[in-house]
N, C-alpha and C positions, 0 to 999 in steps of 0.2 A: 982924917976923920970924914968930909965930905965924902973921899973915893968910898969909906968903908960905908958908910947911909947908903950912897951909890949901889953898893953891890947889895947893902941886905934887901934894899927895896926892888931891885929885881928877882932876887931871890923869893922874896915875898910874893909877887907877883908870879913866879911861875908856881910854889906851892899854892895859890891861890887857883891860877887854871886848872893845875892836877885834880885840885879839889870841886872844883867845879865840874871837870870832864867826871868825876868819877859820881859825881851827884847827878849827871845827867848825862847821854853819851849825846853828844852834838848833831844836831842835824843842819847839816850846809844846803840842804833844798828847802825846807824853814830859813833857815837862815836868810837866804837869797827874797825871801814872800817880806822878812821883816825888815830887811834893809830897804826894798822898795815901800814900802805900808808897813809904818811899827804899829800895829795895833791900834788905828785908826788914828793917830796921833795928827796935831797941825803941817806936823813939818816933818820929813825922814829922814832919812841918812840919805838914802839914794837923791833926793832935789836937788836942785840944779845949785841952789844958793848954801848945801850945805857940803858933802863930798862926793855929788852926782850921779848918772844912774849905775855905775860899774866902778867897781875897788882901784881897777889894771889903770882907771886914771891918775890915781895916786895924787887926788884933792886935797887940800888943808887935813895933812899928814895921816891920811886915812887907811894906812897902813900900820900906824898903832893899834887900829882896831881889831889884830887878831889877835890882841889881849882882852879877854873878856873884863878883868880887872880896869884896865884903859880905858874901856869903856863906860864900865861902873863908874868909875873916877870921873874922866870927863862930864858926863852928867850932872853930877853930885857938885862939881866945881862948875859948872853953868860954863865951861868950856865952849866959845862959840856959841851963847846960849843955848846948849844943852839942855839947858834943867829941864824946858816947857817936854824934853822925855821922861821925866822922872817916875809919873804915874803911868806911861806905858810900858815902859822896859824891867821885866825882875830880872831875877839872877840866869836862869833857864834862855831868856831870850836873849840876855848880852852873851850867854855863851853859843847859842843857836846864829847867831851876829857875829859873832868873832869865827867861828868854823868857817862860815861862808867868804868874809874878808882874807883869812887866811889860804883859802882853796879855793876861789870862784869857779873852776871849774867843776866842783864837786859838787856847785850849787844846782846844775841842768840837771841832777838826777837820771835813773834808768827805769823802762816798762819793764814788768816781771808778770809771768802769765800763770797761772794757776787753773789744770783743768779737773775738772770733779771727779771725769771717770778715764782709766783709761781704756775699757772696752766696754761694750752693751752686746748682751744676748736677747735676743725675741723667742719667743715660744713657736711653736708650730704653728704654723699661721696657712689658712688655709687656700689654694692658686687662686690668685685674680683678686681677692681682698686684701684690702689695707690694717695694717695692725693699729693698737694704741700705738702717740707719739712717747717716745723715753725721750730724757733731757739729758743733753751737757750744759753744764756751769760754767763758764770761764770768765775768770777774777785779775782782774788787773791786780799786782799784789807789789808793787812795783810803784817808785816816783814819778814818773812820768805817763805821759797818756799812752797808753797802748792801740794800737792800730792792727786792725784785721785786714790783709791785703789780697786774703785767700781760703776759699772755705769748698774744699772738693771731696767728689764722692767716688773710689776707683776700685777697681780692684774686680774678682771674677763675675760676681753680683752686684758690681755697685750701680747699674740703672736699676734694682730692684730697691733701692733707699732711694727717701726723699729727706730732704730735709728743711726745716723752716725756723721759727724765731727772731729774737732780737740780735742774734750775731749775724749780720749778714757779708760782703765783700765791701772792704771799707769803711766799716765800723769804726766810731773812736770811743776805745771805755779810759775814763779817769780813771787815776791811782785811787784803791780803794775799788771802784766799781765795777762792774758785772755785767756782763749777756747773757742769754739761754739758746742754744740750739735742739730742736726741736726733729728726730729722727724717728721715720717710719719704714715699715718694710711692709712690699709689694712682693708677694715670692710669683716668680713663672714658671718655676723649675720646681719639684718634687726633691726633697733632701736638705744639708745642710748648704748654706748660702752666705756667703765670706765677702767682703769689702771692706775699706778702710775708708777712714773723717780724716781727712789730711787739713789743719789749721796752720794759715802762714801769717806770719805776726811780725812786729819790728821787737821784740822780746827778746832773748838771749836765746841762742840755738837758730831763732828763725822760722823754724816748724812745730807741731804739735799734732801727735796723732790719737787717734780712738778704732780702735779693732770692734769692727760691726758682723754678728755670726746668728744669724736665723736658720730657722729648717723650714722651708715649703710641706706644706702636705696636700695630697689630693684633697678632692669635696668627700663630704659623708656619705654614707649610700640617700637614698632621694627615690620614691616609687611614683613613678607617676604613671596612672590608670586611662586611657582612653579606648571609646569615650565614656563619659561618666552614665549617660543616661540611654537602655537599650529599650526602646517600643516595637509592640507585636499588636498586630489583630491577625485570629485565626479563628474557623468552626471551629465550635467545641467537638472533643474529644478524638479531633487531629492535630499532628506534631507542626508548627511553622518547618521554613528554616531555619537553620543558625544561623546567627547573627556571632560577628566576630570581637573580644575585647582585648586588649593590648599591654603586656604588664613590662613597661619599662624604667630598668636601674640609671637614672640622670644623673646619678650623683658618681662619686669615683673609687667608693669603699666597697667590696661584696655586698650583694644584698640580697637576702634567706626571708621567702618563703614559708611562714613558720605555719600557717593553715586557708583554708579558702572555703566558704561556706554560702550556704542562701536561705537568708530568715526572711521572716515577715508574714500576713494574712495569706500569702497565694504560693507560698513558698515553695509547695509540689507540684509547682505545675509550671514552675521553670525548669529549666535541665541542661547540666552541662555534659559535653560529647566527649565520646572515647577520642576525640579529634585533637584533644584540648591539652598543650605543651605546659601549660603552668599547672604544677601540683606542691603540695604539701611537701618543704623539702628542697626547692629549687632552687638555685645559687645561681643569681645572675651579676655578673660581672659590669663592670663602667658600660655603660652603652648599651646591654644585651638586651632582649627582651625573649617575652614568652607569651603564649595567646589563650585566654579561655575561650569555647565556642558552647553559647546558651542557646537552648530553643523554647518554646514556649506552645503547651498544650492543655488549653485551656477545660474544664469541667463542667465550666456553666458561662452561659450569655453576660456579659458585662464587664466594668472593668476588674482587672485583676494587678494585686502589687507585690513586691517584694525588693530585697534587698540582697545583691552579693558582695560578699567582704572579704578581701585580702588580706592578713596580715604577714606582718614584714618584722625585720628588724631596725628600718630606717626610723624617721620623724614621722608623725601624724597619722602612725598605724592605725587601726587597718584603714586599706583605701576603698575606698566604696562603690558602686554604680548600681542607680534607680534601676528598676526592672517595672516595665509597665507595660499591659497586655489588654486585650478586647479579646471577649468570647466572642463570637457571631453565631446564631442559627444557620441550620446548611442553606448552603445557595440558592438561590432563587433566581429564576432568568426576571428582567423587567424590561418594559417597553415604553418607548418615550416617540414625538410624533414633532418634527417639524413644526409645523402649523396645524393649529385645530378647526383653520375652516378655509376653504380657498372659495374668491368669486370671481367671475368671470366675466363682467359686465353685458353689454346690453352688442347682441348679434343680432344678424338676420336671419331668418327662418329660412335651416339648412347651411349657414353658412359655420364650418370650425373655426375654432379659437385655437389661442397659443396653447401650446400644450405646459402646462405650471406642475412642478415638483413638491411632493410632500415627502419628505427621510422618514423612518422608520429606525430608529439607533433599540440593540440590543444594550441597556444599562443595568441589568443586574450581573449577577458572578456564576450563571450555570446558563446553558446552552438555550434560545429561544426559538419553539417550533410553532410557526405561522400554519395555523388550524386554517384559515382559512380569509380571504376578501371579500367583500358583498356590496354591490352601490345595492342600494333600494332608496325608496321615496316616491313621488308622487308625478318626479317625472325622470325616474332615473335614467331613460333609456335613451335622456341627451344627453350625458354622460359616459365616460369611455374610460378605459383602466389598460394603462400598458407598464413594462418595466420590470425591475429586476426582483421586486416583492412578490411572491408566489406562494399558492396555499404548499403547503407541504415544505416549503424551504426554511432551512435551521441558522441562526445567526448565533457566532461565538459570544459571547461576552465582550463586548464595545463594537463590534460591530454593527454595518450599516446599508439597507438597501434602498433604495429609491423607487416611487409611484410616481408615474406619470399619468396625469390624467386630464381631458381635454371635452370642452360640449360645444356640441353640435344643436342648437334648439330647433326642434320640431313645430314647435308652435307660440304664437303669441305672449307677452307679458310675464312675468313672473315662475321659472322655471328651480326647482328644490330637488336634491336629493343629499343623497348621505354614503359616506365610504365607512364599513364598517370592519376591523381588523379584529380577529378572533387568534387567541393564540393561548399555550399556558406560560403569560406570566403572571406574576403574583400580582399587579395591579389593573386585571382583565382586560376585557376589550376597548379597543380603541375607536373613537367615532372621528372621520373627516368632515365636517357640515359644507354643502358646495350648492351654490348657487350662481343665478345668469339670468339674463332678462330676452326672451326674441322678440324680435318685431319684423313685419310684414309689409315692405319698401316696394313700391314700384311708379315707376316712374314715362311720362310717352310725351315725346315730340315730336311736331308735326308741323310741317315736312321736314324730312329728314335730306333734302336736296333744292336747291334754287337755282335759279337763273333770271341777271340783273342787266340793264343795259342802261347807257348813258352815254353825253355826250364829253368827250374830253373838257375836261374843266368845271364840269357841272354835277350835281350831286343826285343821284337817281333818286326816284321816289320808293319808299323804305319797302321790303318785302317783312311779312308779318309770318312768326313763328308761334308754337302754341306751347306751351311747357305746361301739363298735365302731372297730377301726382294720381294715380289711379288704385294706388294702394291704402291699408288699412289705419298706417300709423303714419304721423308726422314723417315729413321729407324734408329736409335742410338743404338747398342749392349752395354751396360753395361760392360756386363764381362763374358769371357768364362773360368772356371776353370773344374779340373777334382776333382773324390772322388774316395778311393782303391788303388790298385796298378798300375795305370793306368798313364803317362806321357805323354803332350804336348809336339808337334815337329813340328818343323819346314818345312815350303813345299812352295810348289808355288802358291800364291794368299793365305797365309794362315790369317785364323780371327784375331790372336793376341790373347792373354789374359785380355787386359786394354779395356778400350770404344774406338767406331770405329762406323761410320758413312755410311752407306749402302743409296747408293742413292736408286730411283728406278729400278725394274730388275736388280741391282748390284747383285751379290753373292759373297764370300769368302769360303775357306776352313779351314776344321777342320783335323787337323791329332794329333792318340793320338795312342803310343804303350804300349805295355803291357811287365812288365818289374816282374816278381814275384822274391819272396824271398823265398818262399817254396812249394813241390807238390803239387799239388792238383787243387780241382774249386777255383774259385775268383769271385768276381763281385765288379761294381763299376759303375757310369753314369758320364757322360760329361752335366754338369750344364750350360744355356745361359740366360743370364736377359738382359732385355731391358723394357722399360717402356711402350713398345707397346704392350706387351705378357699381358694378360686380371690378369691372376696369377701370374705375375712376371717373371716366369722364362719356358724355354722348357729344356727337360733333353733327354741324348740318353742314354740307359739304355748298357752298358756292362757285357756280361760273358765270364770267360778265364779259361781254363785249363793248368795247368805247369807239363812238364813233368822231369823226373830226365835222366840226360845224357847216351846215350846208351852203351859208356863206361865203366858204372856204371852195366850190365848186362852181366853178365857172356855169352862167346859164342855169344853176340850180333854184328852184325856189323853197322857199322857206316855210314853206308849211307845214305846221306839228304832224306826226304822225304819232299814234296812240300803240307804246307796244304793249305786249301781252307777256305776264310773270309765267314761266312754265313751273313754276314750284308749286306740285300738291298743294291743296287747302290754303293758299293764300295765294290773294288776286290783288293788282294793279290798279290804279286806277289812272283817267288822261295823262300826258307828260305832254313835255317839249320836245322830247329825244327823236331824232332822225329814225326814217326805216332804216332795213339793212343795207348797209353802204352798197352793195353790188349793186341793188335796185333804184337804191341814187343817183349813180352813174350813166346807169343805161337810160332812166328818165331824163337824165343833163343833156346827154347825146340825141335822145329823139326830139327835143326841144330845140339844139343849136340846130337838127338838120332842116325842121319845120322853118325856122326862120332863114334856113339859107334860102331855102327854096322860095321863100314869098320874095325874097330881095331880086331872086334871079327874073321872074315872071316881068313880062316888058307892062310898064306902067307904074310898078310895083315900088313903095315909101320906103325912107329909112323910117 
C-alpha cells in the first residue's frame, strides 16, 4: 500500500511538471534571476542560510527542486520555513526555478544578434560630398549581453564610408537591447562604389555583415562668368578696345550655351567682336572655357549702362556682367605748371642767383603745342629763361619739360617780373610770378697793409684800421679775426670780433697789436667776412719785427726810441721799443770803444 502511494505520488508529480512545462515553457536564465532574487522576497533560495548561491552544491536537498511541484509543496509545507515564499512564488516561477535547479548550466543563457539590414544603397551622390547618414539596427535578441568587439569598413570603396552611432568597438547591448550604426558615403571616384560593415560579436557565427553599394557622380555643369563687372571711358563716337570676358564650365556635367545678349539704357553702344569664342550653341566641357570680347562706343558724353547675359543650362542662369562706360568730348591737350611763382631772395646788384626750376607737364589726352614764352614786367630784363620748354615745341600727353630760369638784379630794392606760357590748351595761358630784391654793397679798408714792431715780450702799441661801408644799402661784417702773433684790442668806435651791422657811410675801427714770443720777422693778416665782399672775405696783410731788450746788450743804453707805423692812414704813437737792432749794436760798440780809450789815456779813472 505504502509502495503503491509511493509510486502514484511521483507519478502525480511528473503529470504535474508535464502539466506545468506545457502551461509554460521554462526558462533556466529566469530561473537562475529567481533563485538568487525570488521577487524581492526576505529570504531566497540562492542565501547562504537556505540552499546557497549555486544548485552543484547540493544544500539541504536542493536537488528536489527540479520538481516544480517539490517546490510548490515545500512552500506550502513551510519546509525550512518556506512559507515566508508563498506570496512571491506562483506556478510559472517554481517552474522557471526548477528548469534552472535541474540544468544550471542552462541558466548562463546566450547573446543572439539581430541586424535590420542586410545591405544599404546610397543614390548618386555627387564627388567630394557627403551623403545622408542610413542606419543599421542591431538587437541583442539573445539572453545574454551581447558585445561588439568589431565594427570595420573594407572592401574596393570602403575609405569612401564612414560610419558612426551608438554601436561602436566594444559595445555591450543587454538581451532585449539595441544600437544604431550610422553610415555615410563620401564618393572620390565617378560610378558604382562597393564596400562591406563587417560586425564581430561574441553572438553565434561570430560576424555579421551589411553590403554597402553607392554610385559617385561628377558635379553639375556650374557657369562661372569673370569678371563680372566691365568699365570703359572713350570719345564719343570712337570704338574703345575690347576688353576681355571669360565663360567658364566649373562644374563636371556638359554645359550649353543656350543664348548671349546685351540689354539695358546703353545697350548699342556696347559690342561684341567677331574675336568672341562664346556663341549661342557652345558646349563646354568640365573645365573648358570660351571668351566674349566687348567694346564700347559711346554716342554721347557721360555715363553709359548696360547689361550682358549668358544663358546656360547649369544653376542661376543666366550669368551676368555690368557693362559701364563714359563718353568723353575729343581730347584736349592741358597744361599744368610746377609752381606758380618762384622768388629769389635778396642779391647784389649784378650778382646771379641759382638757377630754380619750373615743370611744365602736358595733362590732357591730345598733343600740347607751346605758342610761345614771354618774361615781361617792370623789371624783366633781370631775369633769364633757359631750358628744354621752347616756343614751337609739342609735348605728348603726360609729358614734361622743364624752365630754368635765374636773375641777375640790375638795380636796387624790389625787382618783379612775370613768365608767361602761351599755348593751345583748353585751360589757356600760364602765368610764373618771379621775384628778387638787389642791393647795392660796398665795402673799403684802410690800410690794407701794416707794419708793427716790438720788443720780445712786450705787447706793441695797437695799429688802427678803418672799416668803411661806402655803399647804398646796409653791410653785415661777419667776423673780424686776426692769424700770427698779432692781437685785437680794444679802442674807440672799435669793429668787434662777432657780426655788426654797418649802415650807410658808417665806419668802425680796427686796432690789433703785435705781441711776439721770439726775435726776429713775424707776419700775419687781420681777416674781415661779410657776405657783401664778392670772395668772402678782405685781409690787411701784417709784418713785424721783435727786438731782444737793450738791457740784454752789453754797454747799451736804454733809452726809448719812438718807432714809426709804415701802414697807410694809421700812425703810431711814442713806445718803449728799441731802434732797429743793427743800430743798436753798432751804437753799443762805439760806446765800449769811447770808453776804452778814456781808460787807456795816462791819468785816466775807472
Amino acid at each position: 500500500m505504502n509502495a503503491t502511494r509511493r509510486i502514484a505520488a511521483v507519478f502525480a508529480g511528473v503529470i504535474g511538471l508535464c502539466m506545468l512545462s506545457a502551461a509554460h515553457g521554462a526558462d533556466a536564465v529566469r530561473g537562475k534571476a529567481l533563485f538568487a532574487n525570488t521577487n524581492g522576497a526576505p529570504e531566497s533560495c540562492g542565501s547562504a542560510s537556505c540552499h546557497s548561491g549555486f544548485p552543484t552544491v547540493q544544500r539541504n536537498g536542493i536537488t528536489k527542486g527540479s520538481n516544480p511541484s517539490a517546490i510548490l509543496n515545500a512552500i506550502a509545507g513551510n519546509k525550512g520555513g518556506m512559507r515566508t515564499l508563498t506570496p512571491y512564488v506562483n506556478t510559472t516561477d517554481a517552474n522557471d526555478i526548477a528548469a534552472y535547479i535541474a540544468n544550471p548550466a542552462a541558466g548562463n543563457g546566450a547573446a543572439a544578434i539581430l541586424v535590420s539590414a542586410a545591405s544599404l544603397t546610397f543614390a548618386a551622390q555627387t564627388l567630394g560630398t557627403t551623403s545622408a547618414a542610413q542606419i543599421v539596427t542591431v538587437t541583442n535578441t539573445g539572453t545574454a549581453v551581447l558585445t561588439l568587439s568589431g565594427l570595420t569598413l573594407a572592401g574596393a570603396a570602403g575609405s569612401e564610408y564612414a560610419r558612426g552611432g551608438t554601436c561602436q568597438i566594444g559595445t555591450s547591448v543587454a538581451a532585449g537591447g539595441n544600437c544604431s550604426i550610422q553610415v555615410t558615403f563620401t564618393p572620390t571616384v565617378a560610378g558604382t562604389r562597393s564596400a562591406t560593415l563587417t560586425i564581430s560579436h561574441n553572438a553565434s557565427g561570430g560576424t555579421s555583415s551589411v553590403s554597402l553599394v553607392g554610385t559617385g557622380a561628377p558635379p553639375a555643369a556650374a557657369a562661372s562668368v569673370t569678371p563680372t563687372l566691365l568699365s570703359f571711358t572713350q570719345t564719343i563716337n570712337t570704338s574703345s578696345i575690347a576688353q576681355a570676358v571669360t565663360v567658364r564650365n566649373s562644374g563636371g556635367q556638359p554645359l550649353t550655351l543656350s543664348s548671349i545678349g546685351i540689354s539695358g539704357a546703353n545697350a548699342s553702344e556696347f559690342l561684341t567682336g567677331a574675336a568672341s569664342t562664346c556663341v549661342a550653341g557652345t558646349v563646354l566641357n568640365a573645365n573648358a572655357s570660351c571668351n566674349l570680347q566687348l567694346a564700347f562706343r559711346p554716342t554721347a558724353a557721360g555715363a553709359r549702362t548696360a547689361t550682358l547675359s549668358v544663358a546656360h543650362n547649369a544653376a542661376a542662369s543666366p550669368a551676368t556682367v555690368a557693362l559701364s562706360g563714359t563718353g568723353t568730348a575729343t581730347p584736349q591737350p592741358g597744361v599744368s605748371l610746377s609752381a606758380p611763382s618762384l622768388s629769389f631772395g635778396t642779391l647784389s646788384v649784378g650778382e646771379q642767383s641759382t638757377v630754380q626750376t619750373v615743370t611744365l607737364t602736358n595733362t590732357g589726352q591730345a598733343p600740347l603745342t607751346l605758342a610761345s614764352l614771354t618774361l615781361a614786367g617792370s623789371a624783366a630784363g633781370d631775369f633769364a629763361l633757359s631750358g628744354g620748354c621752347m616756343s614751337g615745341a609739342t609735348l605728348a600727353p603726360g609729358s614734361s619739360c622743364g624752365m630754368q630760369l635765374a636773375f641777375t638784379p640790375t638795380g636796387v630794392g624790389t625787382r618783379s617780373g612775370s613768365l608767361t606760357v602761351a599755348s593751345n590748351a583748353s585751360n589757356g595761358s600760364q602765368i610764373v610770378s618771379l621775384s628778387g630784391s638787389g642791393v647795392q654793397y660796398a665795402i673799403a679798408v684802410n690800410p690794407i697793409a701794416a707794419t708793427l714792431q716790438s720788443i720780445v715780450g712786450s705787447m706793441s702799441e695797437p695799429m688802427q684800421a678803418v672799416v668803411s661801408n661806402t655803399g647804398a644799402s646796409p653791410l653785415m661784417l661777419t667776423s673780424i679775426v686776426t692769424a700770427g702773433p698779432f692781437v685785437m684790442q680794444q679802442g674807440v668806435n672799435a669793429c668787434g670780433a662777432g657780426p655788426m651791422a654797418l649802415t650807410p657811410a658808417q665806419s668802425c675801427n680796427v686796432y690789433v697789436a703785435f705781441q711776439p714770443a721770439a726775435a726776429g720777422p713775424a707776419s700775419g693778416e687781420v681777416i674781415i667776412t661779410s657776405a657783401a665782399i664778392p670772395s668772402g672775405s678782405m685781409r690787411i696783410a701784417l709784418n713785424a719785427q721783435a727786438s731782444v731788450a737793450q738791457a740784454d746788450i752789453p754797454g747799451a743804453s736804454s733809452a726809448a726810441v719812438a718807432p714809426s707805423n709804415a701802414g697807410a692812414g694809421c700812425s703810431v704813437g711814442p713806445t718803449d721799443q728799441l731802434v732797429d737792432p743793427l743800430l743798436a749794436v753798432l751804437l753799443a760798440a762805439a760806446l765800449f770803444e769811447l770808453f776804452r780809450r778814456r781808460r787807456a789815456r795816462p791819468g785816466g779813472r775807472d
